[in-house]
N, C-alpha and C positions, 0 to 999 in steps of 0.2 A: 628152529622153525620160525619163522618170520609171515608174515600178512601182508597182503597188498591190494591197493585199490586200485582201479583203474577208473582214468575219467575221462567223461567224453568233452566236446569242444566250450562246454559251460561250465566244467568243472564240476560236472554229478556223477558219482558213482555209478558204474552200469556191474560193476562186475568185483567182486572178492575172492582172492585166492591164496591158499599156499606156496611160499616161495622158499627161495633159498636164505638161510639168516645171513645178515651183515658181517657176522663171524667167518664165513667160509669165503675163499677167492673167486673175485670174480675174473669171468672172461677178458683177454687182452684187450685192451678199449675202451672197459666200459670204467667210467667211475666208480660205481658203487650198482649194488641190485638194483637199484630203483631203476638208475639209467638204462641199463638192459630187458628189464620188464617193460620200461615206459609205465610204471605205475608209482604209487605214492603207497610204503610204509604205513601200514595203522596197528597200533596193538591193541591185542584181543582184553588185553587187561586194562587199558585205559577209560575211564567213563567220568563226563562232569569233571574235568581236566584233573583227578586223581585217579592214580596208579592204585588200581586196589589191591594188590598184594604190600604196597609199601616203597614200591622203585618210583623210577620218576616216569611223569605220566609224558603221554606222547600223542601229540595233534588232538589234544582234547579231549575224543573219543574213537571208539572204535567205529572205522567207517563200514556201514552197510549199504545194501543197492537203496540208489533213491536217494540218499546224505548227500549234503555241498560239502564242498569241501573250499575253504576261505584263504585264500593265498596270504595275502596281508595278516593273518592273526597263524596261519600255518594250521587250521584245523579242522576234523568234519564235523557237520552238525547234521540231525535229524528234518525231514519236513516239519513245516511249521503246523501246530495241530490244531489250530484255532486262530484265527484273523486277529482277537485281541490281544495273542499271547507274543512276548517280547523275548528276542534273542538275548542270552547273559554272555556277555563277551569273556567274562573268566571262566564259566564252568561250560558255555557253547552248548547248553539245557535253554529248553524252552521253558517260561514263567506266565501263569496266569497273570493277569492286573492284580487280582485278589487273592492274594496266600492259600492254600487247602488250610481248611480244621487240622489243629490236630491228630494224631494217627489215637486211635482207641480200639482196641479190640473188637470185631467184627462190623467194625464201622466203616460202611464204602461211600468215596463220594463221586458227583458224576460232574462236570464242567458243563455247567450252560451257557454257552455263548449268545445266546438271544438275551437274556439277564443279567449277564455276566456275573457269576456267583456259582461257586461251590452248591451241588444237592445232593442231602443225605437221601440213599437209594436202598438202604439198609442198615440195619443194624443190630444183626441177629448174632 
């Protein structure tokens, strides 16, 4: 079972679906699944350009509705979630200017983008 995005004339996800895997033949004509769908291959296991079960990762991440998708780098990435925050061209993750805190136990923190800074919102 394979995944597949569809995008429209900018190159944004409008649509996710199940297709047919690369494994199986496709119809006379076509090259490959993608060419037959008119859509672009995304696996469901890819995220932050690692393969989390351990295989090799594919277009970065999995594409959802709404993602770009980057021809030059071959991969999808999320909207951007804050005006200060910078595309990472290897993991195709969105980065604050400023690192989060470290992770601690019931410790949440919240992005302010008026401040730019990490705020602890809890810590229970």
């Amino acid at each position: 079972m394979a995944h597949y995005a569809v995008l429209d004339e900018n190159n944004m996800v409008t649509t996710v679906f199940v297709g047919k895997d690369e494994s199986e033949p496709c119809p006379e004509g076509y090259i490959n699944w993608e060419h037959y769908y008119g859509a672009k291959r995304t696996s469901y296991n890819t995220y932050g350009n690692t393969h989390l079960t351990g295989g090799t990762p594919f277009r970065k991440n999995y594409a959802g509705i709404g993602y770009a998708y980057d021809e030059t780098f071959d991969g999808f990435y999320a909207p951007c979630p804050f005006p200060s925050w910078k595309l990472n061209y290897e993991t195709f993750l969105w980065e604050a200017p400023v690192a989060r805190p470290e992770d601690q136990e019931g410790y949440i923190w919240r992005w302010s983008e008026l401040n730019k800074e990490w705020i602890l919102i809890s810590n229970d």
